[in-house]
N, C-alpha and C positions, 0 to 999 in steps of 0.2 A: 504494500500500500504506500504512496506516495506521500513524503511529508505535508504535502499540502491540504491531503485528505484530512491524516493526522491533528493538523490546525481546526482546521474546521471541526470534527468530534470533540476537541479539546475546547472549544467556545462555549460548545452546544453544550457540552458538561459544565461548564462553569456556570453557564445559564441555569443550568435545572436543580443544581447541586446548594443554591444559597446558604441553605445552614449548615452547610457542611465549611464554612471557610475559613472557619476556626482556626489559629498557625497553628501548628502541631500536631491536628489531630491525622490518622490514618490514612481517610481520603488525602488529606490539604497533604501529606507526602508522598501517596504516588503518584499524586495529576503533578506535585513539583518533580520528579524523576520521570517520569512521562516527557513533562515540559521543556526538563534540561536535555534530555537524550535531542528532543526537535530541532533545538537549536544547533546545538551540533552542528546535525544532520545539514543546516541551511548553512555553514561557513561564515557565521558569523565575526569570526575573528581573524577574519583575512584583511589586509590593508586595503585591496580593494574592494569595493562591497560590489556584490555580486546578489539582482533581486531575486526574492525569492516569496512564496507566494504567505501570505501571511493571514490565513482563516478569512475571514468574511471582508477583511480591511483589504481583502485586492495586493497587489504587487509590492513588495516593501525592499529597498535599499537602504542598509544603514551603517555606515561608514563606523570601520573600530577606530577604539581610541584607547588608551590606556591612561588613566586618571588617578594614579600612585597605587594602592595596594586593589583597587576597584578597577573596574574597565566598562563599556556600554553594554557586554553581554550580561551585567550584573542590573541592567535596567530592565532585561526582560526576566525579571524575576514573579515568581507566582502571584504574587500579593500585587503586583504591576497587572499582570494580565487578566486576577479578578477586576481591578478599574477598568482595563479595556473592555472586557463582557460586560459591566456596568453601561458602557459607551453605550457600546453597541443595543445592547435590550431596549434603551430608551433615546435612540436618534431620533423617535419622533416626537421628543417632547421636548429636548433643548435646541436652542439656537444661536444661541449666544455665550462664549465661557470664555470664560479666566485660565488659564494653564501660569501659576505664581510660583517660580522657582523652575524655570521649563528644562535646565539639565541640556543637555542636547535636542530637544526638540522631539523623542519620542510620542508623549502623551499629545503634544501639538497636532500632530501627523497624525494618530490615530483618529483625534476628534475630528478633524478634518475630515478624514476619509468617514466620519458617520453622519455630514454634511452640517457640522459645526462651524460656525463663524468664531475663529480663536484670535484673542491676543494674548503672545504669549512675553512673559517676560522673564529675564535672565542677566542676572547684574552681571557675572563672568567674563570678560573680552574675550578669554580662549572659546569656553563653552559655547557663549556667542554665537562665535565662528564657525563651531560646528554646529548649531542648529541652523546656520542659514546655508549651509553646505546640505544638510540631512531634506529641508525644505526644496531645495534647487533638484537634490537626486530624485525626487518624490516628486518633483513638478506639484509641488502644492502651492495656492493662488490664495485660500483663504484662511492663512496664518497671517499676520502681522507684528512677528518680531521688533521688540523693543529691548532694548540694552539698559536696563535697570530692574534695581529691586524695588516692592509692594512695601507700604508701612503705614502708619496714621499718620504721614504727613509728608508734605512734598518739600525735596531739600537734598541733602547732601549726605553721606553716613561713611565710617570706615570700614570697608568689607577685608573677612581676614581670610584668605586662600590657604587654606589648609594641604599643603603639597603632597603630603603622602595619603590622601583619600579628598580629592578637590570635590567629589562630591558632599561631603559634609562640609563645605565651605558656610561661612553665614557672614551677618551682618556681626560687627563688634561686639563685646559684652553677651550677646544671646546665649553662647554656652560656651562648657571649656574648650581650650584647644590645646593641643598638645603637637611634639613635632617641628619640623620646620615650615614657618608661616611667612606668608606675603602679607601686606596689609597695602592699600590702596583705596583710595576716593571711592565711591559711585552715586550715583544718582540715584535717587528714592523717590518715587511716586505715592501719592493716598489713597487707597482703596477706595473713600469716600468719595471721590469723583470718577472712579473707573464701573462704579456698580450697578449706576443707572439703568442700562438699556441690558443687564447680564443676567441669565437665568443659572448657569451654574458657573460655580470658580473650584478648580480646583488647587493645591493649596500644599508644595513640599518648602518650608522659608525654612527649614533647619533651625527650629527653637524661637522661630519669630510668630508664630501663629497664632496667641492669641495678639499678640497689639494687631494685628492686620482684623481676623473677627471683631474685635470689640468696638473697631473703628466700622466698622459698618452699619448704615443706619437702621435701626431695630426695623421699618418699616420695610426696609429690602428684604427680610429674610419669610415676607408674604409671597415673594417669588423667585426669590433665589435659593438656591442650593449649594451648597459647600461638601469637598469632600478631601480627605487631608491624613497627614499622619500629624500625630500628638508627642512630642521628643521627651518628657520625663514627665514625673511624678505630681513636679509643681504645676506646672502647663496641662497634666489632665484636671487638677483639683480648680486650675483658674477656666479654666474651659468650663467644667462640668454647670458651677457656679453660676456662671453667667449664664448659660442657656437655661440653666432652673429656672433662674431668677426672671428671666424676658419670654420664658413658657413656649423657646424654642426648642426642639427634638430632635434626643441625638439619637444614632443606631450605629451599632458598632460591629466591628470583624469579629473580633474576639467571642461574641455569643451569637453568630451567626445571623446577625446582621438584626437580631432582635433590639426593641426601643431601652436603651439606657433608663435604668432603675435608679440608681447607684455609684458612687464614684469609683466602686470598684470594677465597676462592670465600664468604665473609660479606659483604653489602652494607654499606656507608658512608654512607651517605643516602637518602634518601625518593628519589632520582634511580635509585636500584638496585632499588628496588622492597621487597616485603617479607620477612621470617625467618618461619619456622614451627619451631615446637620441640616436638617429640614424642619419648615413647618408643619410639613402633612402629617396628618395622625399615624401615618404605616409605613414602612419602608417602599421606595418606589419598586416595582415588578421588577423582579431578576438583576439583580448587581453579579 
């Protein structure tokens, strides 16, 4: 059977499998040994990318890169491809998104291809580069890359480049760093003028995530949707809090995508998987 087929049954299980996405549990470890063997198979880590057919999202080229102890084949990781079948289930009900923190341009590309209007942003000058290298190989038209990071407020911030995992890079102060660091200027934008016309934002800032939620106007979140990873302890307890408090709803990976009780039932790390924050009373149809 052709890896391609493979993608495709692999969607179609994540779609029907919801409570099953739990990190750790039985299933959520073969569909990820499943998922790792596929990639493989596609040549992903070849310098030049070479397309390969990528489940229901059509033709996909994506350029390797090596990013200290991490690399982009570590972007097609499980908990990545539960959000893409999230994409995918409900193309027909957003239009408009946020991709904050866009990395190389992955999750850009896929909402695109589910006929998403994306702005994505990404403070990084390298990463940058390669998401609008990753956007060119895709011939994607309805991304609109911006070279800055999301915040409550529009201005200037020190971002610290964390070289031996530039994926965990963030804004200053956010979290520890450790390692050899770059530190450099960049441009910071305010969510509260980018949310107007947005039905979903999706949301990796590396320990910035709630000042970007909380800056958003309690009134958006009657039509917006948020989906995100939570980076420690204190960030689920301030998270948790505030959506109590403004009688917004969270659902989370971790109990298979059931409505948040509990602050213990809020994830802590990218190891727990990811938060969704909606108004609706349910989770939406098949993440």
């Amino acid at each position: 059977m052709k890896s391609e087929l493979h993608f495709d049954l692999l969607f179609r299980a994540l779609t029907e499998s919801r409570s099953l996405h739990a990190c750790g549990g039985p299933t959520y470890q073969v569909i990820q040994t499943a998922a790792n063997e596929l990639l493989e198979q596609c040549a992903v880590r070849e310098a030049s990318p070479k397309p390969f057919r990528f489940g229901p999202f059509g033709e996909l080229a994506f350029s390797y890169h090596a990013m200290g102890t991490r690399d982009t084949v570590h972007l097609f990781g499980l908990d990545e491809l539960i959000l893409f079948a999230f994409y995918w289930a409900n193309r027909g009900r957003y239009r408009r998104t946020l991709d904050i923190g866009a990395n190389v341009g992955l999750h850009s590309i896929i909402m695109s291809r589910c006929g998403f209007s994306v702005t994505a942003f990404e403070p990084d000058p390298t990463h940058f580069t390669w998401l609008k290298e990753n956007l060119r190989l895709n011939q994607i038209r309805t991304v609109q890359p911006i070279q800055a990071a999301v915040s409550d407020h529009t201005g200037q911030e020190e971002f610290v480049r964390v070289l031996g995992n530039t994926t965990g890079s963030h804004l200053a102060g956010m979290k520890d760093a450790y390692g050899e660091l770059e530190r450099f200027p960049v441009r910071v934008e305010d969510i509260s003028s980018l949310v107007a016309e947005v039905d979903l934002m999706k949301i990796d800032a590396e320990g910035h995530e709630p000042e970007i939620l909380f800056a958003v106007p309690a009134a958006t979140w009657g039509k917006c949707d948020a989906v995100l990873e939570v980076g420690s302890v204190k960030n689920a307890e301030r998270i948790f809090n505030h959506f109590h408090k403004i009688g917004v709803h969270m659902f989370a990976q971790k109990i298979g995508w059931n409505r948040v009780q509990h602050l213990d039932q809020v994830p802590t790390s990218h190891r727990e998987g990811s938060l969704f924050i909606s108004s609706r009373a349910e989770m939406l149809p098949n993440p």
